[in-house]
Kinemage of the C-alpha trace (Angstrom):
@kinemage 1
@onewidth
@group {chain A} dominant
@subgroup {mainchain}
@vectorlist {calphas} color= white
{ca unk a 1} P -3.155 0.634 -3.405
{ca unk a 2} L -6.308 -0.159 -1.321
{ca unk a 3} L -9.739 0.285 -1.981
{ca unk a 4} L -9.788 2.883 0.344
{ca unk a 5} L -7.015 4.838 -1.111
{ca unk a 6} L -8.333 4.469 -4.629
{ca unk a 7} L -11.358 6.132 -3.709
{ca unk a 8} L -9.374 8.824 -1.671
{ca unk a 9} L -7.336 9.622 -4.611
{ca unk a 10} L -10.158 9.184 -6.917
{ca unk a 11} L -11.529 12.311 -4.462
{ca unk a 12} L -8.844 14.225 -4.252
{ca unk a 13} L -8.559 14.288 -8.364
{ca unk a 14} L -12.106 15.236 -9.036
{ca unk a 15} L -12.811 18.644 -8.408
{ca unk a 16} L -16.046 19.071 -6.755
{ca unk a 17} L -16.605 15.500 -5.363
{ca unk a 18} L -17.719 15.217 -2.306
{ca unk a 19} L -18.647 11.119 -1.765
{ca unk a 20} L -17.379 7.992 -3.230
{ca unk a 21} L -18.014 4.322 -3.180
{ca unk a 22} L -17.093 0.781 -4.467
{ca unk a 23} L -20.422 -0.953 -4.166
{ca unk a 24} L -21.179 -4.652 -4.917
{ca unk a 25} L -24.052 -6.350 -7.027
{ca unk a 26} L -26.974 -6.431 -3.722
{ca unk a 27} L -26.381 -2.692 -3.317
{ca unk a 28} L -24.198 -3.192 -0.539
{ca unk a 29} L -21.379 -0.699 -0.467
{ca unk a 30} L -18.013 -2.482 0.285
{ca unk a 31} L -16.174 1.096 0.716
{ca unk a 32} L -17.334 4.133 1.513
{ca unk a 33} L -15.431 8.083 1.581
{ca unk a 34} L -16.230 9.471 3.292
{ca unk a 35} L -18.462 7.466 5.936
{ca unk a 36} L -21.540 8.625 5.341
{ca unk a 37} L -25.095 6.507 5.331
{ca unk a 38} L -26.814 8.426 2.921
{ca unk a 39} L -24.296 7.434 0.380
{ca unk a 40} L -24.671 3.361 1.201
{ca unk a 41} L -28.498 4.217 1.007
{ca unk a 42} L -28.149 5.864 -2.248
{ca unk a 43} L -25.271 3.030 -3.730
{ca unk a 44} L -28.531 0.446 -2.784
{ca unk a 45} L -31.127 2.198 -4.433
{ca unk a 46} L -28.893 2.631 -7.515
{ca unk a 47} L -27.470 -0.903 -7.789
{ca unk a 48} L -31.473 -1.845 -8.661
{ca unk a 49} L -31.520 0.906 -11.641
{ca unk a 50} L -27.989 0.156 -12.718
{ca unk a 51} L -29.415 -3.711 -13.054
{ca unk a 52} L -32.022 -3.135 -15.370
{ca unk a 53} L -30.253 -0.931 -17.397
{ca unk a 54} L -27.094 -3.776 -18.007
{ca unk a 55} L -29.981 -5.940 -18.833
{ca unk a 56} L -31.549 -3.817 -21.224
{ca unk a 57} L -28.710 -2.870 -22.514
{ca unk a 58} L -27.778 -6.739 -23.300
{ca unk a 59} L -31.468 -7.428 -24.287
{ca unk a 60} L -30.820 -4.721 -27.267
{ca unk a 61} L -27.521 -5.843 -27.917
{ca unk a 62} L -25.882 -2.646 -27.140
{ca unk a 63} L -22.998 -4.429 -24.970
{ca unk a 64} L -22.112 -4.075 -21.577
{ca unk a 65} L -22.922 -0.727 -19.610
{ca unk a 66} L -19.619 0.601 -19.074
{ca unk a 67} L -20.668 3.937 -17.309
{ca unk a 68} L -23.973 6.110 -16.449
{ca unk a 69} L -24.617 9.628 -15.286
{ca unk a 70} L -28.001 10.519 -13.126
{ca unk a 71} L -28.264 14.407 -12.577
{ca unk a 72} L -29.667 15.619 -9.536
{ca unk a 73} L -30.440 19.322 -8.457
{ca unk a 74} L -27.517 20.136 -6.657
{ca unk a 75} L -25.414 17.147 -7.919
{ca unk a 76} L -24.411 14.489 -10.617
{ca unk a 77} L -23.936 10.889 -9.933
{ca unk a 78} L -21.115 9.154 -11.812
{ca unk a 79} L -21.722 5.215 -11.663
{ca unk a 80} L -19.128 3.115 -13.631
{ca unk a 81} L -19.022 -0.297 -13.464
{ca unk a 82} L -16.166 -2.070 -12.479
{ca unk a 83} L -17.203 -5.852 -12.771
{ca unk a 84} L -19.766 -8.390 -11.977
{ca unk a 85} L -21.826 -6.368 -11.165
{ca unk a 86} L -19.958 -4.344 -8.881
{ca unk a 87} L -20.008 -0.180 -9.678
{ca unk a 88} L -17.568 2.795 -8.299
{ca unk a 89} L -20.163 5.668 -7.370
{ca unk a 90} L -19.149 8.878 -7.002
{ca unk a 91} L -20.787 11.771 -6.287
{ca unk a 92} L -20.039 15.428 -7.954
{ca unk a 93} L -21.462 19.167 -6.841
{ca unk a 94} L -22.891 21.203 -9.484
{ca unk a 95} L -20.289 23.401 -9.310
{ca unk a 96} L -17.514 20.407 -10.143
{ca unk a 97} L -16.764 18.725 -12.915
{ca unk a 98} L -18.535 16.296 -13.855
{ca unk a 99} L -16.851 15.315 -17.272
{ca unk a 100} L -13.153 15.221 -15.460
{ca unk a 101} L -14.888 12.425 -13.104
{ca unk a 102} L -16.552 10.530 -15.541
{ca unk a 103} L -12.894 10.176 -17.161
{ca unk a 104} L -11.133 9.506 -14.203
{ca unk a 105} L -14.074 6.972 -12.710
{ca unk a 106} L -13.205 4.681 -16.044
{ca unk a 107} L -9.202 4.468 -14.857
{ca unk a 108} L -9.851 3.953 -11.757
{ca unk a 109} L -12.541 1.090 -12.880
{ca unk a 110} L -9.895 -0.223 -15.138
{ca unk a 111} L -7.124 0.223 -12.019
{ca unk a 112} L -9.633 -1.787 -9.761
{ca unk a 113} L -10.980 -4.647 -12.020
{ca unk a 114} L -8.381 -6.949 -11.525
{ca unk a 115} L -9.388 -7.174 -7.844
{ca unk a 116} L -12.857 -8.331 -8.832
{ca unk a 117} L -11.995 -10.999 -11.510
């Protein structure tokens, strides 16, 4: 399965998502569903946040960030990481479910991780 179709299935799963995106270290989103620039702009913005929180997180010896959750008003964005720095993003309506995506984001992480090693 590509990277394209993980994300597509990954969509199709989550009820209530409406973008997704494998994005690498610099922000830079190597796959988008659907195409949409506000979503690369977003995966950018959040690859900075997502950067200092791994580091703080390995500053205070908490281990690696495995998964974060920022809640908008009218959405919740699922980042998970997948490895080295790259992160699956995901984006959820209010009225989806957020929980089922966070699950599903960490298998499909797990599916995916081999391709970044």
């Amino acid at each position: 399965m590509n990277f394209e179709e993980s994300l597509q299935q990954l969509m199709e799963d989550c009820p209530g998502a409406r973008a997704s995106a494998i994005v690498d270290p610099d922000g830079i989103p190597v796959v988008v569903t659907p195409r949409d620039g506000s979503l690369e702009t977003l995966g950018a913005e959040l690859a900075t946040i997502l950067r200092d929180l791994a580091e703080s997180a390995r500053e205070f010896q908490h281990g690696r960030l495995e998964q974060c959750s920022v809640f908008a008003g009218d959405a919740t964005i699922v980042l998970t990481t997948i490895a080295s720095g790259y992160f699956l993003l995901v984006v959820v309506g209010r009225d989806g479910m957020a929980g089922k995506c966070r699950f599903l984001s960490r298998l499909a992480s797990e599916r995916l991780h081999s391709e970044f090693i």
